[in-house]
N, C-alpha and C positions, 0 to 999 in steps of 0.2 A: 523770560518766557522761553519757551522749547521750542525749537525750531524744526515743526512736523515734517519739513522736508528734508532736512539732514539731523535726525536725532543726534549724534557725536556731534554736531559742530557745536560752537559754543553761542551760550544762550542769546534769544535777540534782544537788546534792551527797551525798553516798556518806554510811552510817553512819561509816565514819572522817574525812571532809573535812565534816561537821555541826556539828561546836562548832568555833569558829574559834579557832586559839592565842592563847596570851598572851604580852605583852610580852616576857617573861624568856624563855620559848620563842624566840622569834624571834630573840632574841639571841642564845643559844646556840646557835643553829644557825649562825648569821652567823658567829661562832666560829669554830667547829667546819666551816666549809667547806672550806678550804685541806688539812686533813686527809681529809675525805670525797673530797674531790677525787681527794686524792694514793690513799687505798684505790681507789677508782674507775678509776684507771690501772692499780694495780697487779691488778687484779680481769679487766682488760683487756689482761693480758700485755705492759706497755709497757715500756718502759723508755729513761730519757735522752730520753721523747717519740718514742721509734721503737718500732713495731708492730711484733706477731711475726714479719709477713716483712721486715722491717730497711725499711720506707717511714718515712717522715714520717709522723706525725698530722697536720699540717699541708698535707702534699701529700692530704692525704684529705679535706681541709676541718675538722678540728677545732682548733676555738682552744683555745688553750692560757692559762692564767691571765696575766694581766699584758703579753697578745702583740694585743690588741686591733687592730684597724688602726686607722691614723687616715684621717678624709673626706679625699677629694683630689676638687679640681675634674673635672667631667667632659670628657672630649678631642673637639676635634673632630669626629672618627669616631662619637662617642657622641652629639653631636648630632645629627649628619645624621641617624642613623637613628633618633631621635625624632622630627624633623621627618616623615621619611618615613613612620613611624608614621600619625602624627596626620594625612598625607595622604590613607592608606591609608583613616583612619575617616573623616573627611569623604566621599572618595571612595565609600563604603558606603552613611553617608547619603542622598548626592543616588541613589543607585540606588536604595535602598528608594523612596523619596520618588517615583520616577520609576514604579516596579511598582505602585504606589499610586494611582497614577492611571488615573482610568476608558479603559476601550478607546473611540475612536472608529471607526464606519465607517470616514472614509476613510484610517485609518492602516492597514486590513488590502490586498493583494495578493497575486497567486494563488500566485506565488514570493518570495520574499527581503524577505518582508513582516518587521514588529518588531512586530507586536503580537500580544498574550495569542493563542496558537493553540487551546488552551485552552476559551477564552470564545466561544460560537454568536453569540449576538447583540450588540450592533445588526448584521444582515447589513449587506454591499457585494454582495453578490451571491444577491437573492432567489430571482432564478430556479435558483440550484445547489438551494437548499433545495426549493423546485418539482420540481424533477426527483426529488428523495428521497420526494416525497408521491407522487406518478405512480408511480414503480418501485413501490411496496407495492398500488398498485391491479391490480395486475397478478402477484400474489401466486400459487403452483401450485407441485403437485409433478409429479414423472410416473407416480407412484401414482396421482392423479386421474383418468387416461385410460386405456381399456378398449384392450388391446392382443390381445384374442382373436383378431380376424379380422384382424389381420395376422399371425398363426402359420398362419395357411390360408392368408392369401393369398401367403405367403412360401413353402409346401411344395408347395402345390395349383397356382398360379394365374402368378407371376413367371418369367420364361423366363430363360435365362443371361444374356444380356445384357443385363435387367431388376436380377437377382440382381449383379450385378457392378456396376453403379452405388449398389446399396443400400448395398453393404457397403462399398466403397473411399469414398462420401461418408461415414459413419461412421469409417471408419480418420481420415481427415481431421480430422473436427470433433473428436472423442476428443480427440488432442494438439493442435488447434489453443487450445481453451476451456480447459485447463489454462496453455498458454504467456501464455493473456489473462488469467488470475486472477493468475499470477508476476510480468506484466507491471506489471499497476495496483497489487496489493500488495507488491510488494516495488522496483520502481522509480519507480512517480509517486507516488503516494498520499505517501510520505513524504517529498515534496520540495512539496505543496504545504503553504502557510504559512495559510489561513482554511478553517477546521474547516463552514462550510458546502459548502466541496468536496467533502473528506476525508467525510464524512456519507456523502453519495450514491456514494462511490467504494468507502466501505466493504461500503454494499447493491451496488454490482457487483460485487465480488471473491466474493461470496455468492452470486450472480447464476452468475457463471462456474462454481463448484465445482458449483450444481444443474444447470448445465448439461451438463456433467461426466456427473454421476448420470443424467441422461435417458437420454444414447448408452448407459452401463451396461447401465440398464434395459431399453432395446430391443437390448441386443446378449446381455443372460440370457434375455428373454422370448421371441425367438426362436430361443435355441439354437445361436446362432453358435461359434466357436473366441476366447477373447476372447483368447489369446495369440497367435494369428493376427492378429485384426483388429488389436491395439494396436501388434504390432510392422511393420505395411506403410509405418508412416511412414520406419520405417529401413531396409526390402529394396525399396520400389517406387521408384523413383528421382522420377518425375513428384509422388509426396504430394512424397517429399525432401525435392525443391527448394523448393516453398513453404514448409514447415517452415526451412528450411536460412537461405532468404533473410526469415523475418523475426526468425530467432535473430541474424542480421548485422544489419538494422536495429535492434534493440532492446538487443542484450547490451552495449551500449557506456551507455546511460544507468543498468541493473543494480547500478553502483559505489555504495554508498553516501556516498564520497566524496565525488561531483560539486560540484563548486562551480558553482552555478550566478550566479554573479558575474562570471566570466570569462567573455570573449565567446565562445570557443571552444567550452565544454562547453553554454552557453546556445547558440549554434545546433547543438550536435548534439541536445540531446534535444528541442527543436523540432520538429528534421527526423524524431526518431524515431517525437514525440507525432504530427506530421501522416500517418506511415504507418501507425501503431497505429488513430486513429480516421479514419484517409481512408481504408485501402486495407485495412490487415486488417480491421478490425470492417465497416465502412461500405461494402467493396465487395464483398471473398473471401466475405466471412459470409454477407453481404445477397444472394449470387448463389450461393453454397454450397449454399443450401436448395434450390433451384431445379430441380435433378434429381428430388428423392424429390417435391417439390409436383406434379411433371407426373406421377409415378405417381397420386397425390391425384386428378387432372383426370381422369382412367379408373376411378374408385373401388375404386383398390387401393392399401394399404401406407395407412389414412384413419388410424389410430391413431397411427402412424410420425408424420404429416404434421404431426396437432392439437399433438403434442410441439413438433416445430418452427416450427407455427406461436407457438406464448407465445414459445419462442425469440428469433425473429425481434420480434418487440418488445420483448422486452430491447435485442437487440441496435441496434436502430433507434433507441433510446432511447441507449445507450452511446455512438453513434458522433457522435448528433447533441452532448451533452455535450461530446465530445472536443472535439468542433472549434469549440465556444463555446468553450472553456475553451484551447486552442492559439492563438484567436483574440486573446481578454482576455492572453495571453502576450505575445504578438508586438505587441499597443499600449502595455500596462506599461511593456515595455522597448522599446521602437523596434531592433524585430528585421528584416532585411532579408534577405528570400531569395535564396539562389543562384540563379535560373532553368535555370544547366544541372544543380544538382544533382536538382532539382524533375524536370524534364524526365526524367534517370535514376531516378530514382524510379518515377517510369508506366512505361517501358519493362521494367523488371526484372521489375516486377509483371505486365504484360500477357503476357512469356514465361513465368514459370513458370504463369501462368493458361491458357494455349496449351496448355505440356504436358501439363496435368493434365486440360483437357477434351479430350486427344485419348486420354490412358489409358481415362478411366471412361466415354467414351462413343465408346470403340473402334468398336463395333458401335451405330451407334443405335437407339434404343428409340422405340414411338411418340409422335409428335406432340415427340421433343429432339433436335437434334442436338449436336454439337459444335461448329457453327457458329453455331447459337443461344446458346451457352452464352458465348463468347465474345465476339461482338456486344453480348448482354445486360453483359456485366463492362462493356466501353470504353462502352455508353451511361450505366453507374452509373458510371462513376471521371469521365465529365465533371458528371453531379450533385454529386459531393464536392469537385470541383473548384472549382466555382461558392461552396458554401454556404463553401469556404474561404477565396474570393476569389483564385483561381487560375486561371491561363489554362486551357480546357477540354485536356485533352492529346489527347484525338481525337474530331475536329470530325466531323459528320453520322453519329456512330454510331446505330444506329435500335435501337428499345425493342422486340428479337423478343418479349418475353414482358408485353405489358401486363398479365397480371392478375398478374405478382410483386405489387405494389403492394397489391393486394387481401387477400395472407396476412397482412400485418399489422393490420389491419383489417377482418378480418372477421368477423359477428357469429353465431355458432355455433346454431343451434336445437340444442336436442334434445330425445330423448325420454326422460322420466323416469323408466321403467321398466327401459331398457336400458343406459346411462351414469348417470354423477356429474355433478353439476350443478359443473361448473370454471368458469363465468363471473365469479365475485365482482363487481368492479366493472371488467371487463374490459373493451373493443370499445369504444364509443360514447364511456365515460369519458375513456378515455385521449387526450391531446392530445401530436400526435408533432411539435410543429414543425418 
């Protein structure tokens, strides 16, 4: 019987296997087998050694008395695949023995790294984790902000052509901050290989879904149509095409397949990472806000603004990462850019930027035009330009909006009585290199 308390131990003997037989027992038994045997077959339907469906006992695997096999050398074939065996565990060995060993820094890499992805530390890459302590200083929801007197100044006080840049820049950023959550969580994030990336890419994808939630918020708080607003990416043709042109920049790196080994898929997602953090985050976004901040400059839609403004340091913070992190790519592997791919790149970008500030600022509103609005994109896409080590794609564009610059850094007063104290370790903290 098995001994449930210690399976390996050896069996417990049973009231009838307790007194062990005797001599003359064992002999009669010895006897008496050839008969048992033969009961045993016939107990078993046999006959001649053939089973009740007329097989072999033999072709079943039962030996038969007296049919023993004899040893025969082993073949060959029987070798080799011992040998190959014994390969196979060796081969095991040196792998454990290899997992076993400690992770160094400089074995990890932003891609196609081999070590523990796993394991945080010893960092290669401090400043990634940097960037992960920074994004939590900068912590909000858009619960925290008093969105009262923009439901006035939304019904009371915004004219139509005020009203029609509110809402079509929300149609906008709505599906823009979902397609950038899709983008880093389901195409880059898990192609990079050192989990101090992966950390702070995590808090973006978290970043993007709140940001998400913000437009929500301001599009219930004011009582907007939200199946109206969500759907003008697909009826206004000018959102569209930005939507349209960065599902073609991006949907190609989306495979989970990529081998980013081969040179070919390693320069597409390159080109895709450099228009993810050069042009959609870094420029569309960083110039996106730009319409509702000049309603801000007239102290209207201030609720709206404060939203976009935490925004706008996320997102100043996402783009600057990208382009470190597309950077660190392109030296790993001695990656060489197309110039005229580059060159098409700005171009595409610059026209659906065209069209879309000639929709939402059809009619201009005071103190924006649509010629501001565009000047401002080509003077940010040569800043992205630069910080990527790229030739500026258009030379003497001038800065119409010097106080952009100031939304991401600006340090809020207020008053305790009438708002929520949102600053945490906001403004002054935060270091946007």
């Amino acid at each position: 019987m098995l001994n449930w308390d210690d399976p390996l131990s050896k069996t417990t003997p049973t009231a009838a296997t307790a007194i062990p037989p005797s001599a003359e027992a064992l002999s009669a038994e010895a006897q008496a087998e050839p008969q048992s045997l033969a009961a045993s077959y016939a107990a078993s339907e046999t006959l001649g050694g053939m089973d009740f469906d007329g097989s072999s006992l033999e072709d079943k695997g039962v030996v038969l008395p007296g049919s023993m096999p004899e040893e025969t050398a082993s073949t060959p074939a029987e070798e080799q695949l011992a040998e190959k065996a014994m390969e196979g565990i060796e081969r095991d060995q040196t792998e454990i023995a290899d997992s076993l060993a400690p992770v160094k820094a400089s074995d990890k890499r932003v891609i196609n790294g081999e070590a523990d992805v796993n394991q945080l530390a010893p960092f290669k890459y401090p400043w990634a984790w940097e960037y992960f302590l920074n994004a939590n200083k900068n912590h909000w929801t858009p619960l925290d902000i008093n969105m009262a007197q923009d439901v006035q100044d939304y019904q009371h006080k915004l004219n139509d052509a005020e009203k029609h840049v509110y809402t079509n820049v929300l149609a906008y950023l709505t599906t823009s901050d979902i397609l950038a959550m899709r983008n880093i969580g389901l195409a880059v994030m898990e192609k990079m290989t050192a989990p101090e990336l992966q950390i702070y890419q995590a808090r973006q994808v978290y970043e993007e879904a709140l940001h998400t939630w913000t437009y929500q918020h301001c599009i219930e708080t004011i009582g907007l149509d939200q199946g109206e607003i969500y759907n003008r990416y697909r009826v206004v043709p000018a959102i569209h095409g930005k939507i349209k042109l960065a599902n073609k920049r991006l949907d190609s790196v989306m495979r989970s397949d990529m081998d980013l080994r081969d040179p070919d898929n390693l320069n597409d997602f390159v080109m895709a990472y450099i228009f993810f953090a050069g042009i959609f985050e870094g420029t569309w976004f960083y110039n996106g806000f730009t319409p509702i901040f000049s309603l801000q400059r007239r102290g209207l839609m201030k609720g709206t603004s404060e939203q976009l403004q935490y925004i706008m340091r996320d997102e100043v913070m996402h783009a600057s990462f990208g382009i470190r992190v597309v950077k660190q790519i392109m030296l790993e592997n001695d990656v060489t850019l197309d110039p005229k791919a580059i060159r098409e790149m700005w171009d595409e970008s610059e026209a659906a930027e065209i069209a879309y500030a000639h929709y939402i600022l059809k009619d201009p509103i005071l103190g924006y035009t649509a010629e501001d609005h565009i000047e401002q994109f080509r003077f940010i896409a040569n800043r992205r330009a630069r910080q990527l080590g790229l030739e500026e794609p258009f030379p003497n564009a001038q800065n119409r909006n010097a106080w952009l610059d100031e939304q991401a850094n600006m340090k809020k007063e207020k008053n305790f009585f009438e708002t929520r104290v949102t600053e945490y370790q906001t403004g002054g903290a935060l270091d946007w290199g």
